[in-house]
C-alpha positions as CSV (number, residue, x, y, z in Angstrom):
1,X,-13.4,-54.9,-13.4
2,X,-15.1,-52.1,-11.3
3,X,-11.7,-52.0,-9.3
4,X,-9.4,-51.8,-12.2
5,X,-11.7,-48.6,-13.6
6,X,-11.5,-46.7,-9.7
7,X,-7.9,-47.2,-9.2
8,X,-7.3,-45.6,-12.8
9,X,-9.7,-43.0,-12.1
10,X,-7.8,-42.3,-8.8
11,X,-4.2,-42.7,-10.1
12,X,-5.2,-40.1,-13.2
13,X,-6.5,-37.6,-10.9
14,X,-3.5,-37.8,-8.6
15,X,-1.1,-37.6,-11.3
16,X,-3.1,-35.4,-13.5
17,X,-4.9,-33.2,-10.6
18,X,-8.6,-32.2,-10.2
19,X,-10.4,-30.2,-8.0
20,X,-10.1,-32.3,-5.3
21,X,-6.3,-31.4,-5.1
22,X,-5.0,-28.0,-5.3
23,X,-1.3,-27.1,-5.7
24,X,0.1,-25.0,-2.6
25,X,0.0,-21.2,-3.3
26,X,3.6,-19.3,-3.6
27,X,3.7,-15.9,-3.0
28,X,5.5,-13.6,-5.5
29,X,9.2,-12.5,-4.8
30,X,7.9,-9.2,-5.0
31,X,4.2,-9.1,-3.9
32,X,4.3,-5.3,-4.3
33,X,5.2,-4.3,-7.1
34,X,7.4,-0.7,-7.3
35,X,6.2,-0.1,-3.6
36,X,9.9,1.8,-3.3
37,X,9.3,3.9,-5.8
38,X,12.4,3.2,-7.2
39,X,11.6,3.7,-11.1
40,X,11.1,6.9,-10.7
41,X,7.5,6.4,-11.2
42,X,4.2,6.2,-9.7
43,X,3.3,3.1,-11.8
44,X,1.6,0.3,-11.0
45,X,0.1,2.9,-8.2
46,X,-2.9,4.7,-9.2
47,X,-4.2,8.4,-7.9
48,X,-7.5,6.8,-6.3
49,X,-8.7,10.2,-5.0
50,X,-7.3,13.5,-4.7
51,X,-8.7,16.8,-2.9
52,X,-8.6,19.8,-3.7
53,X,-7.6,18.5,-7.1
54,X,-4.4,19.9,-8.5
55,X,-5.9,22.6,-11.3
56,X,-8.1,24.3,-8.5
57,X,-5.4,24.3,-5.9
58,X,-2.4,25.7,-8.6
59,X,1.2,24.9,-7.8
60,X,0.6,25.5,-3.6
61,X,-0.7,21.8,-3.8
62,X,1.7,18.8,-5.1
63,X,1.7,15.1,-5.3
64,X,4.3,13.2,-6.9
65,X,7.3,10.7,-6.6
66,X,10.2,12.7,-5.5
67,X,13.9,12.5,-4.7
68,X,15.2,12.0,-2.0
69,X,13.6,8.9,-0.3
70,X,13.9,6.7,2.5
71,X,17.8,5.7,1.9
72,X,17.2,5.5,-1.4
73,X,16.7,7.7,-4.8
74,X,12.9,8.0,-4.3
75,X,9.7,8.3,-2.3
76,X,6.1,9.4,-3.1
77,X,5.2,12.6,-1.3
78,X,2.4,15.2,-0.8
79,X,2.9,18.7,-0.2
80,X,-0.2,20.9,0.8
81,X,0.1,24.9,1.1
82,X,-3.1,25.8,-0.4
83,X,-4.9,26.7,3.0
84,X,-7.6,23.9,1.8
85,X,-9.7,23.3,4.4
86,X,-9.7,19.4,3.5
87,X,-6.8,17.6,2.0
88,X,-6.6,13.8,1.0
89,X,-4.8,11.8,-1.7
90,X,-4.7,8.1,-1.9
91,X,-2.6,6.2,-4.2
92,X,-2.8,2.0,-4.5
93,X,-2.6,-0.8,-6.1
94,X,-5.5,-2.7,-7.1
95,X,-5.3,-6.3,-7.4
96,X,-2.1,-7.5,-5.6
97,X,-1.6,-11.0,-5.6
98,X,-1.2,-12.9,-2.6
99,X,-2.4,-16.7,-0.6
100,X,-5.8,-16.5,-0.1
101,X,-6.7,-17.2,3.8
102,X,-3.0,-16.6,4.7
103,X,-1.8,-13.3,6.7
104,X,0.6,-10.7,5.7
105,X,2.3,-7.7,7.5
106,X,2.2,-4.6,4.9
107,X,5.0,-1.9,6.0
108,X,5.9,1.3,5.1
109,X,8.5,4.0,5.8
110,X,6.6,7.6,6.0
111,X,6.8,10.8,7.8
112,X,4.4,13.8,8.9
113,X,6.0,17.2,8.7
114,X,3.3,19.9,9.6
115,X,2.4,22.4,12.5
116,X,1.3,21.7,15.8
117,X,-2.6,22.3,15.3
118,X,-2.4,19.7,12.1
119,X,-4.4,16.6,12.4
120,X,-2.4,15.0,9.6
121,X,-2.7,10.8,9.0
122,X,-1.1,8.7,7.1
123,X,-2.8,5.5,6.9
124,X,-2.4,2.0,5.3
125,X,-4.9,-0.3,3.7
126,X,-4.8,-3.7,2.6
127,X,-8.2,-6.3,1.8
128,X,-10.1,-2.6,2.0
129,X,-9.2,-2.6,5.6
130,X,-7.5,-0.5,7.9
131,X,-4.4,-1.9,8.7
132,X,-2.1,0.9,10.4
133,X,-2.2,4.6,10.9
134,X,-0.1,6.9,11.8
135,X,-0.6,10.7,13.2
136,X,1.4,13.9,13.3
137,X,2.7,12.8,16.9
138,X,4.0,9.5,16.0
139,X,6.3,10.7,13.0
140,X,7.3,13.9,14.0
141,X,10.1,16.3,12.1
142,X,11.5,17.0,9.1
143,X,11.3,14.5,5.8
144,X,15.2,13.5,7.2
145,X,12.7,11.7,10.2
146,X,11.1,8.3,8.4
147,X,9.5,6.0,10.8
148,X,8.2,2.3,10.0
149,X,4.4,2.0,10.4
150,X,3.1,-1.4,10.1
151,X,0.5,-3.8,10.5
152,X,-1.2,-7.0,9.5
153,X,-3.9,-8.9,7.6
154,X,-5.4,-11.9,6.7
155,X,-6.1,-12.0,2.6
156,X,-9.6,-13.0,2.1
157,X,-9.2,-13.8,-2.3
158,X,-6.1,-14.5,-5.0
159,X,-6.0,-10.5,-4.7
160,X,-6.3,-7.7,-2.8
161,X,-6.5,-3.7,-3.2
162,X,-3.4,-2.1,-1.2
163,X,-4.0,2.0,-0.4
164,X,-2.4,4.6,1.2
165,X,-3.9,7.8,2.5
166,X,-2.6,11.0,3.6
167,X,-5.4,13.4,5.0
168,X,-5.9,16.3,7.3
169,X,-9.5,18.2,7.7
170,X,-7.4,21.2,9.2
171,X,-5.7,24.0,6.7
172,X,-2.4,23.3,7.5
173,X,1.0,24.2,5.5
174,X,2.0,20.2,5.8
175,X,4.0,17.3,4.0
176,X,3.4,13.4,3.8
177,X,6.2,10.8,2.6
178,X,5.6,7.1,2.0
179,X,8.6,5.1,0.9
180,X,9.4,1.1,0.8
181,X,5.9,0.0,1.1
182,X,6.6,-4.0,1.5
183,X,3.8,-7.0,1.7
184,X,5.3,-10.3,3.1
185,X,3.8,-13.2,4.9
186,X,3.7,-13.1,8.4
């Protein structure tokens, strides 16, 4: 009798699932949601942070998703000639989806254009960690000169915050672009 009852309990919770099983997790076809910026739009990216902020500097300080992009329509870009002494905007998205425990490469297409004393970065962010960064010397030229920067991370929940920030603590007359920003599994 007490072996009918366990083999039912064990056939219902194979067939029916329970904690004990879980099904596999499948990433998203797109885990990143607009990351080319194709729509024309900043949405599903947020502003996060922005200094100076954009009534105190006047029209010498813009953020905003502009035309052209990397081979395509589209890109996000900040352009800083407000003599700030301190510049930073970040834009992301706050809970991507993704495998817990499994790794990912996040890429991006960007470029630097600014003058020779700048200490512009660009820098991406994934699980609230640094995951690549890129300085005025690696992408250097004009916003005709995109460059891949990438890196990888390991996904520590069902979600994670993706960020990018473009910064410089130099008054500098500079540009940032960030285009096809892509999360796949490594």
């Amino acid at each position: 009798m007490h072996r009918t009852w366990l083999l039912g309990l064990v056939f219902g919770l194979v067939t029916h699932g329970s904690a004990v099983s879980k099904p596999a997790c499948k990433d998203a076809k797109s885990i990143l949601p607009n990351g080319d910026f194709e729509t024309g739009s900043l949405a599903p990216w947020l502003v996060l942070f922005s200094a100076p902020n954009l009534l105190d500097a006047g029209p010498k300080f813009s953020y905003n998703v502009t035309s052209p992009g990397y081979k395509s329509h589209y890109a996000f870009t900040v352009t800083d000639k407000s003599a700030a002494p301190f510049v930073e905007v970040d834009i992301g998205q706050i809970d991507v989806p993704v495998c817990a425990g499994r790794r990912y490469k996040l890429s991006a297409q960007v470029f630097i254009k600014g003058p020779a004393m700048s200490d512009q970065l660009l820098q991406l962010y994934a699980d609230q960690k640094l995951v690549a960064e890129a300085s005025k010397g690696y992408v250097k030229g004009n916003p005709n000169k995109w460059r891949q920067l990438k890196g990888t991370f390991t996904a520590s929940a069902a979600s994670v915050p993706v960020q990018v920030t473009m910064r410089t603590t130099k008054i500098v007359d500079g540009e940032w672009g960030v285009d096809d920003v892509v999360i796949v599994p490594a």
